[in-house]
N, C-alpha and C positions, 0 to 999 in steps of 0.2 A: 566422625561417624561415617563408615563407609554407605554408599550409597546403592543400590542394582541398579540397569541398566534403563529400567523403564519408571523411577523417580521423577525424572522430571519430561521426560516428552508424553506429548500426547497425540502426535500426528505421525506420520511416515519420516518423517524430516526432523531434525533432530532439535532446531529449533529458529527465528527468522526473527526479524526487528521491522519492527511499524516506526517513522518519527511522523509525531504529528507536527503540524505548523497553523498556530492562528492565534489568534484571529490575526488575517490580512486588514493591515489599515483601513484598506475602503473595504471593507466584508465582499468582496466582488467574486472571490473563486472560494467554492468547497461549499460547508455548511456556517453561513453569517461567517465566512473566514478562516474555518479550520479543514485543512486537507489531512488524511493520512497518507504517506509516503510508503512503501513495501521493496520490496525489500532490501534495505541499506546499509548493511552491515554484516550480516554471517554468508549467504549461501551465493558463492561467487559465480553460477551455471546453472540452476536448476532446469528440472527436464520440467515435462508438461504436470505432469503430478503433482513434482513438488511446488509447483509453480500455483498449479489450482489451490495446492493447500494453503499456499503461505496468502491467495486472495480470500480466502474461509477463513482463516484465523486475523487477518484483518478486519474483516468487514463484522466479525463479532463483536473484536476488540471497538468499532469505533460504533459499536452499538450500545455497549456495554459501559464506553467512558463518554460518549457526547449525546447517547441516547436519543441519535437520531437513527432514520433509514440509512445504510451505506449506500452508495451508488459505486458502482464498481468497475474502474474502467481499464481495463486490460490493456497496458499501450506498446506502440511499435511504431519504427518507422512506416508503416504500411497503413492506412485504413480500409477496411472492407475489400482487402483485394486488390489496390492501388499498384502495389508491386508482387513482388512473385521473388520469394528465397527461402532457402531451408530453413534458416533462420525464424522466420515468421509461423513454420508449421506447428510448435511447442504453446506460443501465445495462442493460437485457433483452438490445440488439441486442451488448452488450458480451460478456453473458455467451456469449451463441450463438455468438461470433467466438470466444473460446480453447475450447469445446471443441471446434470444428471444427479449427483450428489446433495446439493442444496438450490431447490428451485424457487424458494424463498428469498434467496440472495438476488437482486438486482444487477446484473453485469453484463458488460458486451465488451467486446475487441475481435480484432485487435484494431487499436484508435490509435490516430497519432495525437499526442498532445495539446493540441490548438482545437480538434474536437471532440475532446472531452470536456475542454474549459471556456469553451467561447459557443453560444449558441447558433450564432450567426454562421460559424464555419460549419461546426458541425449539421446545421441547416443545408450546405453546401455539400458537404463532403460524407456524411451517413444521415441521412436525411431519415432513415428508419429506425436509428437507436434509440436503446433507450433512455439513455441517461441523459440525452437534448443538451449536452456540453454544461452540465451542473454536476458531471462526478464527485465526490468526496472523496474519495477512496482512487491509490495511482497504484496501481500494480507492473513494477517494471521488471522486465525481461530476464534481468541479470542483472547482479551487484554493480558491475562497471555502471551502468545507467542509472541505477536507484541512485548512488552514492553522488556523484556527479551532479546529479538532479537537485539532488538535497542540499548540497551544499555552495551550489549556485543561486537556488532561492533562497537561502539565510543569508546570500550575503549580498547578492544584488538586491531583492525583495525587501532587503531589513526585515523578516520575517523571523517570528521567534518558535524555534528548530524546539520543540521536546521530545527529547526520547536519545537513545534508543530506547525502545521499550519491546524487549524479548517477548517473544508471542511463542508457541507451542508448548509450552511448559507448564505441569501439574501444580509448581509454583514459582509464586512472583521471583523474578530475579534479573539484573537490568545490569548494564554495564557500558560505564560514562568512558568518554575519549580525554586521554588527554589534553585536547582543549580546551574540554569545559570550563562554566562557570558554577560560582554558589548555587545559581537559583537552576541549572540541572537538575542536581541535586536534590534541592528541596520538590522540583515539580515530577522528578520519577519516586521519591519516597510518597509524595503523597498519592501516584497512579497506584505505587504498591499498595498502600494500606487500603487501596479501593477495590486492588484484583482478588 
């Protein structure tokens, strides 16, 4: 069955992958252990736009299946201005796009990683965020970093990686790596039957 072209997106973006991870053995990072990861697998450069969107389609998505608040932490090597590159200006103009679009969403950046997950740093290092280093939600820059990120905390962490789970799309549709295992499988059929 042939399909047109606006089937299955519903954002600007054609479409992006959240992996969730948890629970973390000591429930210490995310929500009781579960983080969403963004995005890890389709959009290898996004600009500021697509960038916003793909933190909007997460931060739904991890409302939707963990039915918590997202917290949403936009990261970079930079916090609040730490450094200075062009690079860094897409993460800022990302942030400025959801909360003009979605001011119900919880988000700041651009943060460096240690604080959005560690209270004490981020006590140090943006002492005026909002997310107090308890994010759930990691929104990274570009593919190269989502991907890398993900897959160093599944295997250093021992943390159990689920997803990918496609996000911008009018319907469920997920697509496993070659790596996988059984229970992938089993745990993105059953996020399907839930989307």
């Amino acid at each position: 069955m042939p399909f047109s072209d606006n089937t299955f997106c519903n954002f600007g973006f054609e479409s992006t992958t959240a992996k969730g991870f948890g629970p973390y053995p000591t429930h210490e990072f995310g929500e009781n252990g579960v983080l969403f990861f963004a995005d890890c697998g389709v959009n290898p450069d996004p600009n500021s736009v697509e960038l916003a969107d793909i933190a909007i389609a997460t931060a739904d998505n991890f409302k939707n299946l963990i039915d918590k608040e997202p917290k949403v932490a936009m990261l970079s090597f930079s916090t609040k201005g730490s450094a200075k590159h062009k690079m860094l200006n897409k993460v800022i103009e990302a942030v400025d796009i959801v909360k003009q679009k979605r001011p119900d969403i919880l988000i700041d950046g651009e943060l460096q990683a240690d604080a959005v997950l560690v209270e004490s740093v981020c006590e140090r290092k943006a002492p005026n965020s909002p997310i107090k280093g308890n994010a759930n939600v990691l929104i990274f820059p570009d593919l190269n970093a989502g991907n890398i990120a993900y897959k160093l905390v599944e295997r250093l962490a021992k943390a159990q990686a689920i997803g990918p789970i496609m996000q911008g799309l009018k319907r469920p549709m997920h697509d496993l790596s070659r790596g996988c295992k059984y229970m992938d499988v089993v745990y993105l059929t059953a996020i399907s039957a839930f989307q």
